[in-house]
C-alpha positions as a LaTeX table, in Angstrom:
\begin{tabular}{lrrr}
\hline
Residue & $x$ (\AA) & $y$ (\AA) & $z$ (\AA) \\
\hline
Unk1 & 31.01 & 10.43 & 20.95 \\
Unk2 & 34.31 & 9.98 & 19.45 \\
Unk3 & 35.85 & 12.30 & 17.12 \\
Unk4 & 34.76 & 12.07 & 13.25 \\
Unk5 & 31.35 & 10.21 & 14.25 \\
Unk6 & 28.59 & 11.43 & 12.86 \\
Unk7 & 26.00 & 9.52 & 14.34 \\
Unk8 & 25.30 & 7.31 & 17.56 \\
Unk9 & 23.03 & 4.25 & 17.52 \\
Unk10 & 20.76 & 4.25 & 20.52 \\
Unk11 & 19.77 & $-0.24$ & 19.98 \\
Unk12 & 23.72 & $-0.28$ & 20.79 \\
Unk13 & 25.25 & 2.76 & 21.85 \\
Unk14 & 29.19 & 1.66 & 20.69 \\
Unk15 & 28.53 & 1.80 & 17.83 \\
Unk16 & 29.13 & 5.47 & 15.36 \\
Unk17 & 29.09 & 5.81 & 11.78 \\
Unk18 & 31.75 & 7.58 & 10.91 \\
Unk19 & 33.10 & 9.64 & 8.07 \\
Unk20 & 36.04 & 7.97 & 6.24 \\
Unk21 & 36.99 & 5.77 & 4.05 \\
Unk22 & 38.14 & 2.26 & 4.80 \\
Unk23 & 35.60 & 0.26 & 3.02 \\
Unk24 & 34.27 & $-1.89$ & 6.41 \\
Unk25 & 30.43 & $-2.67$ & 4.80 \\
Unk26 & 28.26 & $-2.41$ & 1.91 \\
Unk27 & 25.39 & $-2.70$ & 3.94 \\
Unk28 & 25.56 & $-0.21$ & 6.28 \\
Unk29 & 21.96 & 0.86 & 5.67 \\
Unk30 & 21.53 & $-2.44$ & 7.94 \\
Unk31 & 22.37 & $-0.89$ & 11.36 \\
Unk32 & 19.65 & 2.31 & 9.68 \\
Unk33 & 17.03 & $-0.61$ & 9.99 \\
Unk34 & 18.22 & $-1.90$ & 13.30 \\
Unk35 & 17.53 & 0.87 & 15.04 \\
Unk36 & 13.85 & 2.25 & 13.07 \\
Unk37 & 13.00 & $-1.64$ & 14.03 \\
Unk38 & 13.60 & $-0.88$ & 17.69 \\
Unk39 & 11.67 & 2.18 & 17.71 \\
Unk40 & 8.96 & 0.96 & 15.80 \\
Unk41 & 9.15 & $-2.32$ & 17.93 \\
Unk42 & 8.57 & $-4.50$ & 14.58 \\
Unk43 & 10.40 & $-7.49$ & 14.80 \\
Unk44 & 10.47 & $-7.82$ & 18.76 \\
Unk45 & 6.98 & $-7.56$ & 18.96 \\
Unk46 & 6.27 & $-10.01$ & 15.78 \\
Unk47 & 9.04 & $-12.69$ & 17.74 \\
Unk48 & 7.24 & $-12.97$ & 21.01 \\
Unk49 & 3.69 & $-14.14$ & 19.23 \\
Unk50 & 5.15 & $-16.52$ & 16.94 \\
Unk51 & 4.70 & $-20.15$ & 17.56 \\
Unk52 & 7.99 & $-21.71$ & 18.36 \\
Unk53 & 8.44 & $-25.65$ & 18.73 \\
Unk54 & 12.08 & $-26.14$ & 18.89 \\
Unk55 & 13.49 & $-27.01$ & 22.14 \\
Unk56 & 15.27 & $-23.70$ & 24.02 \\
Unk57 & 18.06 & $-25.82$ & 25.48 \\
Unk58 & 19.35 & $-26.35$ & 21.70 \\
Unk59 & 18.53 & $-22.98$ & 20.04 \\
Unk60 & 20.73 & $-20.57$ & 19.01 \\
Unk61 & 19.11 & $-18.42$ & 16.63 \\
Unk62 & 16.44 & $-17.05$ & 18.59 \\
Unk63 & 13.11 & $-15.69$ & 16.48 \\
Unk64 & 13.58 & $-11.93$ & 16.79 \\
Unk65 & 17.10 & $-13.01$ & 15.35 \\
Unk66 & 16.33 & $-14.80$ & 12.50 \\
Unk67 & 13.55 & $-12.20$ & 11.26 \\
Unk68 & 15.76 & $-9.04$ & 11.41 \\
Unk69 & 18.10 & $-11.51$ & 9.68 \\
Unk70 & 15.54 & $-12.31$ & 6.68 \\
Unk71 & 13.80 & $-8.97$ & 6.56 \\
Unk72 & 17.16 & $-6.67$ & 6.64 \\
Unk73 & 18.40 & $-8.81$ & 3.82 \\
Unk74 & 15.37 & $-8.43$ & 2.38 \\
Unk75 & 15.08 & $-4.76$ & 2.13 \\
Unk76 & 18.93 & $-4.57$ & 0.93 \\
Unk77 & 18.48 & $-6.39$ & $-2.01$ \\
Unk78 & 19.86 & $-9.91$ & $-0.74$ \\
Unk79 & 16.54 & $-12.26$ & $-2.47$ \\
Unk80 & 18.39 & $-15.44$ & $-2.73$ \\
Unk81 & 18.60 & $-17.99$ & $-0.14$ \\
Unk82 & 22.38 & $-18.17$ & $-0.85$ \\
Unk83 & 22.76 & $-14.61$ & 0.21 \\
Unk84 & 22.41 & $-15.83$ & 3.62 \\
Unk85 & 25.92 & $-17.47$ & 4.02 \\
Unk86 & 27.45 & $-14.16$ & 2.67 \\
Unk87 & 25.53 & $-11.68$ & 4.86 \\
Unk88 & 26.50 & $-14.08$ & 7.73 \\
Unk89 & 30.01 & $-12.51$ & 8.37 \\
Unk90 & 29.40 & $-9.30$ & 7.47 \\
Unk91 & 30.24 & $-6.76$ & 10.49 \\
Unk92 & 27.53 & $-4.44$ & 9.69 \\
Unk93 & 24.56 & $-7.61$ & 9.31 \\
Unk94 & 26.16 & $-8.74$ & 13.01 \\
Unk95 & 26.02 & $-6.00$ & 15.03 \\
Unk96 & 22.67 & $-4.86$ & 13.32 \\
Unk97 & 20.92 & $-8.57$ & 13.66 \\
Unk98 & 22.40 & $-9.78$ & 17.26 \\
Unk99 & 20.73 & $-8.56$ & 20.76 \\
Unk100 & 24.50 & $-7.82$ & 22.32 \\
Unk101 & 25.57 & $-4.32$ & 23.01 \\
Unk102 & 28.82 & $-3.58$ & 22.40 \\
Unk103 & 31.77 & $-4.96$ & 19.84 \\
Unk104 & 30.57 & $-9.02$ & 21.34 \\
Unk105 & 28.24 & $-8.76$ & 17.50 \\
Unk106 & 31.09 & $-9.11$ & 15.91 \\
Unk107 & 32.40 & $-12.50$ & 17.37 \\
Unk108 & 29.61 & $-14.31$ & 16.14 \\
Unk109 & 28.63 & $-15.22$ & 12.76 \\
Unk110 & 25.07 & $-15.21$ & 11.86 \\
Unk111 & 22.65 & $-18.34$ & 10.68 \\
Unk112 & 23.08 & $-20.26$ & 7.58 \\
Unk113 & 20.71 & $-20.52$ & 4.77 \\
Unk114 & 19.16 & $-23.94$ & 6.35 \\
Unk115 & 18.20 & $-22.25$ & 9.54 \\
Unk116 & 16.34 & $-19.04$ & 7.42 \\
Unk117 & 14.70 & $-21.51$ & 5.27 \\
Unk118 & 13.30 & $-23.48$ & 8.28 \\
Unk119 & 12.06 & $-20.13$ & 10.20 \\
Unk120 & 10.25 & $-19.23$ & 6.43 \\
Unk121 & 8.74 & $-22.94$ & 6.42 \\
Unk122 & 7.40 & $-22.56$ & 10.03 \\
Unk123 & 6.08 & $-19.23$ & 9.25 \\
Unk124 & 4.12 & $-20.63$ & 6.14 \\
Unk125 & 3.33 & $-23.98$ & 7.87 \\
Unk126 & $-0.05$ & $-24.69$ & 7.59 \\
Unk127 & $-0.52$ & $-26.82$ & 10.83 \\
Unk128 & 0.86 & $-23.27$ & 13.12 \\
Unk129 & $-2.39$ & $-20.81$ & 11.32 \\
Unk130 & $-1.34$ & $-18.67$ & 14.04 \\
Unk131 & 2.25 & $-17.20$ & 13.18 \\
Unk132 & 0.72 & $-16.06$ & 9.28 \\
Unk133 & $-1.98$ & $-14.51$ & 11.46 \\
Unk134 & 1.04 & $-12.96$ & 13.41 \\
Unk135 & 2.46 & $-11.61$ & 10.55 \\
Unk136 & $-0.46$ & $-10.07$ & 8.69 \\
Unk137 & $-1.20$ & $-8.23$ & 12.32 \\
Unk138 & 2.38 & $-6.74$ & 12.58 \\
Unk139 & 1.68 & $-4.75$ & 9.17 \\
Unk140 & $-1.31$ & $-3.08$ & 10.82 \\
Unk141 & 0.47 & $-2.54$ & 14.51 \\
Unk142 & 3.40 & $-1.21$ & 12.53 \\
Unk143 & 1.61 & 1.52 & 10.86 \\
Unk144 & 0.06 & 1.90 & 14.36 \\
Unk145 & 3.46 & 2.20 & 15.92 \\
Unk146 & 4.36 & 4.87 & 13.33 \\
Unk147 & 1.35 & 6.87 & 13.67 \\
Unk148 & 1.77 & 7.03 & 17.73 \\
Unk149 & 5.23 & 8.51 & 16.74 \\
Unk150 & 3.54 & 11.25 & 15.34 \\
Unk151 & 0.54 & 11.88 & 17.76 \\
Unk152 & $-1.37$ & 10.08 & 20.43 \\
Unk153 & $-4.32$ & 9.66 & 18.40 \\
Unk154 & $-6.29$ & 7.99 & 15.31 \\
Unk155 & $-5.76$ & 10.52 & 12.19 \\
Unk156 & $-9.58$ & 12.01 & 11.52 \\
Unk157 & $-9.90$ & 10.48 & 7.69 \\
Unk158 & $-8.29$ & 7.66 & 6.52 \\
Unk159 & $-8.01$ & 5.79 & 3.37 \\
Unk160 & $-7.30$ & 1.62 & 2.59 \\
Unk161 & $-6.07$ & 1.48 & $-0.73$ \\
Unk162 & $-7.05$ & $-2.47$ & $-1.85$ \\
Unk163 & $-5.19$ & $-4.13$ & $-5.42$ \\
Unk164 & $-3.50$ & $-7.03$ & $-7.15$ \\
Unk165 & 0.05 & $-7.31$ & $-7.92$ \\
Unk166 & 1.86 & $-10.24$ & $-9.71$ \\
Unk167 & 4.86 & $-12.49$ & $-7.65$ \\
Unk168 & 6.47 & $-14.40$ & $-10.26$ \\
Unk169 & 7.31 & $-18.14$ & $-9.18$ \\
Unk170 & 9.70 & $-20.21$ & $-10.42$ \\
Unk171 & 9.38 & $-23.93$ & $-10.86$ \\
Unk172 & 6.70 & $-26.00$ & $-9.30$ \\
Unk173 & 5.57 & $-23.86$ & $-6.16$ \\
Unk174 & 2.26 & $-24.56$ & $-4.70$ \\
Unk175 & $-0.57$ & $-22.82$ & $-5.22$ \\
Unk176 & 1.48 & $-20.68$ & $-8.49$ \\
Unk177 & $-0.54$ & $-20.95$ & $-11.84$ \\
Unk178 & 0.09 & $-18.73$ & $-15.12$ \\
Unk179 & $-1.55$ & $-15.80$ & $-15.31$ \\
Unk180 & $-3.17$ & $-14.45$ & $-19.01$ \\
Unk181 & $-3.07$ & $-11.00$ & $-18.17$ \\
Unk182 & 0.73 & $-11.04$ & $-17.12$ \\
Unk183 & 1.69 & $-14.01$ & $-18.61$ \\
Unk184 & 3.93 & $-15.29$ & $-16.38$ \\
Unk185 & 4.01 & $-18.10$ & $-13.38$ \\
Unk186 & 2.53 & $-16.05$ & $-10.40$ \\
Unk187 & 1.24 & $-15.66$ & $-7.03$ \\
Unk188 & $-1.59$ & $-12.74$ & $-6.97$ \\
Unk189 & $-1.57$ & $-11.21$ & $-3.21$ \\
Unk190 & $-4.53$ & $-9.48$ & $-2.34$ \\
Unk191 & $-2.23$ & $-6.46$ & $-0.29$ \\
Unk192 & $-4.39$ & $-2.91$ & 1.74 \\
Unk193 & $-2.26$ & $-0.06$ & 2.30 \\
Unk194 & $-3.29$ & 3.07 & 4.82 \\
Unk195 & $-2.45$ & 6.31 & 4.57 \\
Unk196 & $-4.22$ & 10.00 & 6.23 \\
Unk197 & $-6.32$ & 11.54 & 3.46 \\
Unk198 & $-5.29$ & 9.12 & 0.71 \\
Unk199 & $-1.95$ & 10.69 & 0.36 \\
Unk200 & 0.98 & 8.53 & 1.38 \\
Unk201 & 2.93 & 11.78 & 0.97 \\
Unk202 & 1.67 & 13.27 & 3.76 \\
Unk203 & 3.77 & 14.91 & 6.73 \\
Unk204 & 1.61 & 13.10 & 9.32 \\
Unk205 & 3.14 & 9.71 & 10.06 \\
Unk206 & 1.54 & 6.66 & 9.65 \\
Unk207 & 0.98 & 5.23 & 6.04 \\
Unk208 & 1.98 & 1.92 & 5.11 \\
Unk209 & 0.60 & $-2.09$ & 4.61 \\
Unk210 & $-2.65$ & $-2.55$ & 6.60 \\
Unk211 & $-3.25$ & $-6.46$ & 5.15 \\
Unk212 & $-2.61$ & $-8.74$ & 3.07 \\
Unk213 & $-3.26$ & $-12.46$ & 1.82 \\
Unk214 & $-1.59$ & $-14.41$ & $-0.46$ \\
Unk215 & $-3.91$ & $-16.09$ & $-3.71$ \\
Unk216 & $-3.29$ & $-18.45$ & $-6.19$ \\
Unk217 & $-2.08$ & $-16.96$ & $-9.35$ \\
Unk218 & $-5.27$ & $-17.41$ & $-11.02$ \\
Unk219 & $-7.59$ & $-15.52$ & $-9.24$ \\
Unk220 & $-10.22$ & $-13.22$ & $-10.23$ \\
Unk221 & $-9.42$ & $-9.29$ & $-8.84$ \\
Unk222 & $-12.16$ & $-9.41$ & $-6.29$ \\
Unk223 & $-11.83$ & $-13.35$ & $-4.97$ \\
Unk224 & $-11.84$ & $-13.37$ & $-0.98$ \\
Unk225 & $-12.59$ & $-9.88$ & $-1.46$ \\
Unk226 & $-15.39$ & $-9.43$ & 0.86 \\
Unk227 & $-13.77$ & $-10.93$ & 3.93 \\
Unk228 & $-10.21$ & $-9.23$ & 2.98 \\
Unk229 & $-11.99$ & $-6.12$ & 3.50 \\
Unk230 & $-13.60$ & $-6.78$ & 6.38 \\
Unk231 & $-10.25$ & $-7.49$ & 8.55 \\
Unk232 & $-9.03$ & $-4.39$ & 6.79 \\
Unk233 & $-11.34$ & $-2.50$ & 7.93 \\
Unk234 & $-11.66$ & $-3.41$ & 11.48 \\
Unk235 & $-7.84$ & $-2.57$ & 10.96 \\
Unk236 & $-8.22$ & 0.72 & 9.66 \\
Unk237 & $-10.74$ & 1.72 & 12.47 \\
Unk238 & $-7.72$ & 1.57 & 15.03 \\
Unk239 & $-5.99$ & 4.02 & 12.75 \\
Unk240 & $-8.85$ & 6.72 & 11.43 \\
Unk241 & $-12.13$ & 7.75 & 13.00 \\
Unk242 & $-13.39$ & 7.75 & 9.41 \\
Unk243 & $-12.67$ & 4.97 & 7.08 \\
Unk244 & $-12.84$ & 5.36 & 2.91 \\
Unk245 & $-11.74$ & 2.83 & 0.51 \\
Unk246 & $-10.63$ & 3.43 & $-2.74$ \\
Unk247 & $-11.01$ & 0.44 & $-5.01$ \\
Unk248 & $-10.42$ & 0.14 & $-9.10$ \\
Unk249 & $-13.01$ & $-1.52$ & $-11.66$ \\
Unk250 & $-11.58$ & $-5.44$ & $-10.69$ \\
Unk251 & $-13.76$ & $-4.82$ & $-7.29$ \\
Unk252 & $-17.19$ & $-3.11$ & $-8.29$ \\
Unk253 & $-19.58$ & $-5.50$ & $-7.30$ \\
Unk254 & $-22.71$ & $-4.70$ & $-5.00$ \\
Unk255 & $-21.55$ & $-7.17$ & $-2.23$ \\
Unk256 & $-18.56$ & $-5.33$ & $-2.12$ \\
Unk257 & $-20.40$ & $-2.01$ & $-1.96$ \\
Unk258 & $-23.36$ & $-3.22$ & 0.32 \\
Unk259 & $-20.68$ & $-4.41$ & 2.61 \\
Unk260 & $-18.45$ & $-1.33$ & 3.65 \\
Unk261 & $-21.99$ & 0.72 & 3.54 \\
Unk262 & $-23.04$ & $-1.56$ & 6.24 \\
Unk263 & $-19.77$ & $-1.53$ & 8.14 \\
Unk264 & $-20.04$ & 2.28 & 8.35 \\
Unk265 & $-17.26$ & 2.64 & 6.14 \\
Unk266 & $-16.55$ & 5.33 & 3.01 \\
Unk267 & $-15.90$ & 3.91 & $-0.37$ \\
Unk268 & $-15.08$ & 5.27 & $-3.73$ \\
Unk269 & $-14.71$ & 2.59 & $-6.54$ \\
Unk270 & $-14.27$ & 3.18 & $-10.03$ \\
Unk271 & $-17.04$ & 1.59 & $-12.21$ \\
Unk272 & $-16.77$ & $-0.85$ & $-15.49$ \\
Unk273 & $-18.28$ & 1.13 & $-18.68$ \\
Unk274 & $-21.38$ & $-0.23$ & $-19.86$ \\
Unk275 & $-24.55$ & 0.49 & $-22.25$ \\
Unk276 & $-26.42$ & 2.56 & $-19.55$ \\
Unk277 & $-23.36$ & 4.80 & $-18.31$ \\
Unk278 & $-22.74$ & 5.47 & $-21.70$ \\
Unk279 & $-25.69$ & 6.72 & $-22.28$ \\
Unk280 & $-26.11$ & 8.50 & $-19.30$ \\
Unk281 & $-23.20$ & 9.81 & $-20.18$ \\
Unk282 & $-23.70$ & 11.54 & $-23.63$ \\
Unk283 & $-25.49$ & 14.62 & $-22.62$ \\
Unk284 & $-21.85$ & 15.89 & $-20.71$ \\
Unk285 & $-19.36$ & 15.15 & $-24.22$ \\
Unk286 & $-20.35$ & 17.71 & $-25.91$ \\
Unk287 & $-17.07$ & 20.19 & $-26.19$ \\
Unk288 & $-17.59$ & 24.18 & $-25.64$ \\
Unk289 & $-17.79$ & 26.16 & $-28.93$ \\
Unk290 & $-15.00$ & 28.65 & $-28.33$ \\
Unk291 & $-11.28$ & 27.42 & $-28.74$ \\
Unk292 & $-9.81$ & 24.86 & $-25.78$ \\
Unk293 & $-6.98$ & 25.61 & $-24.14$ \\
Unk294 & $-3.76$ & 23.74 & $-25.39$ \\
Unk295 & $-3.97$ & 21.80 & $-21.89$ \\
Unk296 & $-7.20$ & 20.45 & $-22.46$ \\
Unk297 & $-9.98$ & 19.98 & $-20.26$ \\
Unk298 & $-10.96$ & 17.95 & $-17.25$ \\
Unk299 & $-14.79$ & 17.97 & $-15.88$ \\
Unk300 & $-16.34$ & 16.02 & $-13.73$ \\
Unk301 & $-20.78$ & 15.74 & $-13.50$ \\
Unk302 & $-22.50$ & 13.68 & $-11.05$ \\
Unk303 & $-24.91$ & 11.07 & $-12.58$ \\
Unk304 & $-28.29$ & 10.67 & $-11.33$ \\
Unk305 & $-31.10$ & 7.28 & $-11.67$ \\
Unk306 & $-28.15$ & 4.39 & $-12.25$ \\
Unk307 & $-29.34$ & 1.71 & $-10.17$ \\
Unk308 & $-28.14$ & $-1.84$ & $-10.96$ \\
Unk309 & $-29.59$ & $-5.11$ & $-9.82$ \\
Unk310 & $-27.91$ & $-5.91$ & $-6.32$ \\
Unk311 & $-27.29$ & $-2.44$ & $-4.90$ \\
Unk312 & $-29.11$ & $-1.77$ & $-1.40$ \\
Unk313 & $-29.62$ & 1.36 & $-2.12$ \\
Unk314 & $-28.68$ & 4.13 & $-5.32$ \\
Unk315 & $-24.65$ & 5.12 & $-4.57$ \\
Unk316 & $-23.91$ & 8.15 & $-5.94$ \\
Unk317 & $-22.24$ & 7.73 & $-9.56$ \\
Unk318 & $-19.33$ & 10.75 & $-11.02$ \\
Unk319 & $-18.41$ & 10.77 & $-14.39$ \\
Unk320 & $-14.73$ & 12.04 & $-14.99$ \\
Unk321 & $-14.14$ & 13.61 & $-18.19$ \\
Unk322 & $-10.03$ & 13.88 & $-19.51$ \\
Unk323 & $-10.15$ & 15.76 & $-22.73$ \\
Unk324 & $-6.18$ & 15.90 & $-23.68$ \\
Unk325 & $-4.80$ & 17.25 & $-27.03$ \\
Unk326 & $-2.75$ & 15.49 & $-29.62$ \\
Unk327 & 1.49 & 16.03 & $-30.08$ \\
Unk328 & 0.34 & 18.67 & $-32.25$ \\
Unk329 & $-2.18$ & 20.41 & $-30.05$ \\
Unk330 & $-5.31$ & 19.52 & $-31.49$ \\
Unk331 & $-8.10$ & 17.44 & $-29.60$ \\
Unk332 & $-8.26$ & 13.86 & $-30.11$ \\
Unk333 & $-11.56$ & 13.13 & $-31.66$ \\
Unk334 & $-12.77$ & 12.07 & $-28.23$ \\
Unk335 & $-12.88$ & 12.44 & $-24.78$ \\
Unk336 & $-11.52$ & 9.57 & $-22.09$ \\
Unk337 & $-13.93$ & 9.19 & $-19.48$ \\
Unk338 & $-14.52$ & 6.59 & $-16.80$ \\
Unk339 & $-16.85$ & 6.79 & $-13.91$ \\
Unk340 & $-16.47$ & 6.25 & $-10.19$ \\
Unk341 & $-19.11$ & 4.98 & $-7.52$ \\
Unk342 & $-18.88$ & 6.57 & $-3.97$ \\
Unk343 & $-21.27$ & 6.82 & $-0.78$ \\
Unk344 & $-19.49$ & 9.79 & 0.33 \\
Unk345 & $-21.85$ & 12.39 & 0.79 \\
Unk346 & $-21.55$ & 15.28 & $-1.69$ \\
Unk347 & $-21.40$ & 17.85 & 1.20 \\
Unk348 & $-18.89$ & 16.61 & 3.12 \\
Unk349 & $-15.15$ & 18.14 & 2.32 \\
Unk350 & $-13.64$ & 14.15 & 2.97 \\
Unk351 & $-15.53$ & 13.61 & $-0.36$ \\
Unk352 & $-13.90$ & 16.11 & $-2.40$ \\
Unk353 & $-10.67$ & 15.28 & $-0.96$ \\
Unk354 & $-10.92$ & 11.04 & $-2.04$ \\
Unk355 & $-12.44$ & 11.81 & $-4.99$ \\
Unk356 & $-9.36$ & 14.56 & $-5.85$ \\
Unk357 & $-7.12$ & 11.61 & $-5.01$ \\
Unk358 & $-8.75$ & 9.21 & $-6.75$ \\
Unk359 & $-8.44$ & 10.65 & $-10.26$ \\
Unk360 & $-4.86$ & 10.21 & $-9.91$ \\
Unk361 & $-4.93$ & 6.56 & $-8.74$ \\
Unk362 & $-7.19$ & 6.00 & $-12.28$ \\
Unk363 & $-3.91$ & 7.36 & $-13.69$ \\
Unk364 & $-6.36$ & 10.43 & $-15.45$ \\
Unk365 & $-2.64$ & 11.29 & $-17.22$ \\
Unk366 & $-1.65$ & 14.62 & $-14.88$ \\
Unk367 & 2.13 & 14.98 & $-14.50$ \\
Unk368 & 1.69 & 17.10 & $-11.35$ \\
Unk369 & $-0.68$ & 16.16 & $-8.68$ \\
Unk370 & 0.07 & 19.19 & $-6.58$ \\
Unk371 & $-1.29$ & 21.12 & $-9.47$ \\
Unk372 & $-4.38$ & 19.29 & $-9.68$ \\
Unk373 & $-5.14$ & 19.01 & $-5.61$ \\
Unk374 & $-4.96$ & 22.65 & $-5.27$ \\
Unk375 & $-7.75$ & 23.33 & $-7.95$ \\
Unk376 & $-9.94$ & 20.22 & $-8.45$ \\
Unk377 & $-12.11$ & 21.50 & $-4.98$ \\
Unk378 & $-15.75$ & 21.80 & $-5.85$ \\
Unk379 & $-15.32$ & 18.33 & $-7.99$ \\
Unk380 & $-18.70$ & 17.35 & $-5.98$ \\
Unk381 & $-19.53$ & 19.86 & $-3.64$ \\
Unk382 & $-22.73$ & 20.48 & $-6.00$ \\
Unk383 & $-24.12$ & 18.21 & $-9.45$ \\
Unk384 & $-23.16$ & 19.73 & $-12.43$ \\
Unk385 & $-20.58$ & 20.44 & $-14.65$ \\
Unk386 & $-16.40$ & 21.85 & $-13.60$ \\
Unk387 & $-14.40$ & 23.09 & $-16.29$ \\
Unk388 & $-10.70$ & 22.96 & $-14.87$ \\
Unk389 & $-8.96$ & 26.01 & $-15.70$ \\
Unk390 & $-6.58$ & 25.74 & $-18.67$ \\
Unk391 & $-3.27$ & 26.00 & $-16.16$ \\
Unk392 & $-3.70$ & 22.32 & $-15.24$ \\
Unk393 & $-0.77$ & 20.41 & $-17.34$ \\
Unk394 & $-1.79$ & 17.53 & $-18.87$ \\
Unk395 & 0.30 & 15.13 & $-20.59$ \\
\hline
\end{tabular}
């Protein structure tokens, strides 16, 4: 290694980064993707299943090419189409993008915004089903890929993580239509993400995007739900030897619930407040006598007999309970509550653990988690009531 490097690429072993300060690149973090691409095998591996129908005598820009192209511009910010003619001289972008060891990168300039737009029209093209197939199976195999990195084997409890999120379109794209919860022109993806225990924080590898398909901006939470979940579990199964989903209130319905039960799988959904819950409910509002802490309180009390039409059989139903004081440390008047649906068995230590994590994804209003995971334990080990104790900061 020459003298001043600090670091040696192994996808291309002449090139260092080195300490100094001739401005070469901005986008340095390029050849940083290059090479966790090669050991994660992302774009290789996504290249050689991809339908192809130009003719190899006149192509330059092979696949593998074009996609580290797209995707590196991608992650560094360059959205517009434009960006491509920019990116395509830079010396970082070159030697990152080309398969050619060495300094030969840097004698070649890389495609043009035509050529990326063609590779994104083939990928979308309707009349090729099998390169968007391709690309929803590289976000699985590349969690897979960074989960071998860790250890040789599936992670013991794993949890899919299945939501919404807005895409804003511009003009007249297919397929976009306004939206009256955003209020904007969007797509609505349907995306899974995996991670060990629910925690994407977690120092065993493997966490990322597990699925996803794309939905007209229109749609209802839950539309292609069932099947969605389906391929994400059969997914999910190659990366955990237990499965648990956690869901929000846009996806409780009883297919939805009948359906992982009968895959084998764990969910834990949180339920839409109605007449019954609330009433079920009542008996567990009523605040201690003695003075509350200045934090607040947080319980939690499993509900039993809620059965709606549809369900194969009675899930078990937890109400949460977030009793949080006012800017001048008085109560509010009333409690926030919501309640959760689970078949996670109230014995099994996988249950308390989702059901710790899942107060946080209903946003319960803790500012540390790490405060909360270490003393929310017996949440449902046994029905009945938890009072937190008082050191639990709540916002």
């Amino acid at each position: 290694m020459s003298e001043g490097a600090m670091y040696q690429f192994q996808f291309n072993p002449a090139v260092f980064v080195r300490d100094g300060s001739p401005r070469i690149t901005a986008d340095a973090g390029a050849l940083l993707l290059r090479e966790m691409d090669d050991r994660l095998d992302i774009t290789r591996r996504l290249a050689k299943v991809l339908i192809d129908p130009r003719d190899p005598a006149k192509t330059r820009y092979q696949d593998a090419v074009l996609l580290r192209q797209l995707l590196y511009a991608f992650a560094l910010g360059h959205t517009r189409q434009d960006d491509a003619d920019r990116i395509a001289h830079d010396p970082a972008f070159r030697v990152a993008v080309w398969d050619r060891s060495g300094d030969r990168p840097l004698n070649e300039r890389l495609a043009s915004q035509p050529s990326a737009s063609r590779l994104i029209k083939r990928l979308a093209d309707p009349r090729s089903p099998g390169n968007l197939e391709a690309l929803r199976d590289t976000l699985a195999g590349g969690v897979l890929a960074h989960q071998r990195v860790h250890a040789d084997a599936r992670v013991q409890f794993g949890v899919v993580d299945t939501d919404t999120f807005p895409i804003e379109a511009h003009g007249k794209q297919p397929c976009a239509a306004y939206n009256g919860y955003y209020k904007k022109t969007i797509y609505l993806p349907l995306v899974a993400g995996f991670s060990a225990r629910g925690d994407y924080n977690a120092p065993r590898l493997g966490d990322g995007f597990l699925h996803a398909i794309l939905r007209e901006g229109n749609a209802a939470s839950a539309a292609g739900a069932e099947g969605f979940l389906r391929n994400a579990s059969a997914k999910a199964r190659e990366l955990a030897v237990t499965v648990c989903h956690r869901l929000d209130a846009g996806f409780a319905d009883a297919k939805i619930y009948n359906l992982l039960d009968g895959l084998g799988d764990r969910f834990v959904c949180r339920l839409r407040e109605n007449a019954v819950l609330r009433r079920l409910a009542e008996p567990h509002l009523v605040r201690p006598a003695h003075r509350p802490p200045k934090e607040g309180y947080l319980h939690a009390v499993e509900l039993t007999g809620y059965r709606p039409e549809g369900w194969d059989k009675e899930y078990r139903v937890v109400l949460v309970v977030v009793d949080e004081p006012l800017s001048d440390g008085r109560l509010d008047f009333g409690p926030r509550i919501f309640f959760l649906a689970t078949n996670l068995k109230a014995d099994s230590f996988d249950s308390m653990a989702t059901l710790d994590l899942m107060l946080f994804a209903q946003d319960c209003g803790f500012s540390s988690q790490k405060s909360v995971l270490t003393q929310i334990n017996p949440l449902v080990n046994n029905p009945g009531v938890y009072l937190l104790p008082p050191v639990i900061p709540i916002n």
